[in-house]
N, C-alpha and C positions, 0 to 999 in steps of 0.2 A: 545343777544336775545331781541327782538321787546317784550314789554307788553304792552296789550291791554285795556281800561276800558270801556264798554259799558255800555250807560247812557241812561237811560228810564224815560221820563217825561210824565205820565199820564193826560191826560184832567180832569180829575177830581182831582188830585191830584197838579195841573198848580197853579202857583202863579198870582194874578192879579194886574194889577199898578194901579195910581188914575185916570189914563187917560182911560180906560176902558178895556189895553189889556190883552191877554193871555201871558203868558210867557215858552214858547216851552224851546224846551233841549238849552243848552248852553255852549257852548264848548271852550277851550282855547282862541279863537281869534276871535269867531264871536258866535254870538244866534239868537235866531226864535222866533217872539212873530205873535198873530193873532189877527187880531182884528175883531171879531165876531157879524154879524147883527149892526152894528152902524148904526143909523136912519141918513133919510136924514135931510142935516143941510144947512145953506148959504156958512159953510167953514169956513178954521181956517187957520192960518199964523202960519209957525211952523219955528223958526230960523234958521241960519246953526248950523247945527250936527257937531261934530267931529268925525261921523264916514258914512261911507254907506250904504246907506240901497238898497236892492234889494228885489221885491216883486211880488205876484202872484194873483190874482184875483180868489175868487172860486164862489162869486156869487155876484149880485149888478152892480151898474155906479158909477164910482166917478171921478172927473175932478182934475187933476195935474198939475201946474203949474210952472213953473220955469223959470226964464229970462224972463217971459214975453210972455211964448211959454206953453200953455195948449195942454193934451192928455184927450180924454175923456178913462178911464181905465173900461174895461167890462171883463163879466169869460172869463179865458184863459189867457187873457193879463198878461202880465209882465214888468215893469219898474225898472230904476234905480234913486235914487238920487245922485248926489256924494257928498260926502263928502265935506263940507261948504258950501254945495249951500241952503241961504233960500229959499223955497217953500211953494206952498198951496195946502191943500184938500179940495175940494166941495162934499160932497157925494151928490149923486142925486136920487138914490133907494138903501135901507138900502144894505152896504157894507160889506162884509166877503174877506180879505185877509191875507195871510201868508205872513212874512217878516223875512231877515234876516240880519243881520249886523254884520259890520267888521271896526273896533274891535267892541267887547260886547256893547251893547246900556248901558246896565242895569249896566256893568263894568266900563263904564268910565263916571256915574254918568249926562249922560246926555239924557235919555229916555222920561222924564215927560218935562211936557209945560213949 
């Protein structure tokens, strides 16, 4: 027999990192963090990851870049990073998106800058 454990992570109840995000449910092999109204900035150079992150746009512009090849990211859109690729964010009108990563950001100790 299959058992089940459903896990509810409340926005008010969200734990937050130093980088500024939300940290959604989190689940054996991947987790959801959101990073909420982030003002617009010139942009940040973030290493490669040891993990993936895929992501969703709910309100805002922000500019991606990878190899050398920018997307400008608007609500709706959704992207991927793959794992080890360094990249950058431009936010350009304050950003709100949902991300999630596999394996755990927050798990294999590589979420912060």
């Amino acid at each position: 027999m299959r058992t089940c454990t459903l896990t509810k992570v409340s926005r008010a109840d969200a734990e937050h990192g130093d980088d500024g995000q939300t940290y959604l449910a989190l689940g054996e092999s991947m987790a959801m963090r959101m990073w909420d109204a982030v003002p617009a900035n010139d942009g940040c150079e973030s290493p490669a990851r040891d993990y993936e992150t895929v992501g969703y746009v709910i309100d805002g512009q922000a500019e991606l870049t990878i190899d050398g090849q920018a997307v400008m990211l608007l609500p709706g859109d959704s992207w991927v990073v793959p794992k080890g690729k360094p990249h950058s964010y431009k936010i350009v009108t304050a950003f709100t998106a949902v991300e999630s990563t596999c394996p755990a950001a927050r798990l294999v100790r590589d979420d912060e800058s």
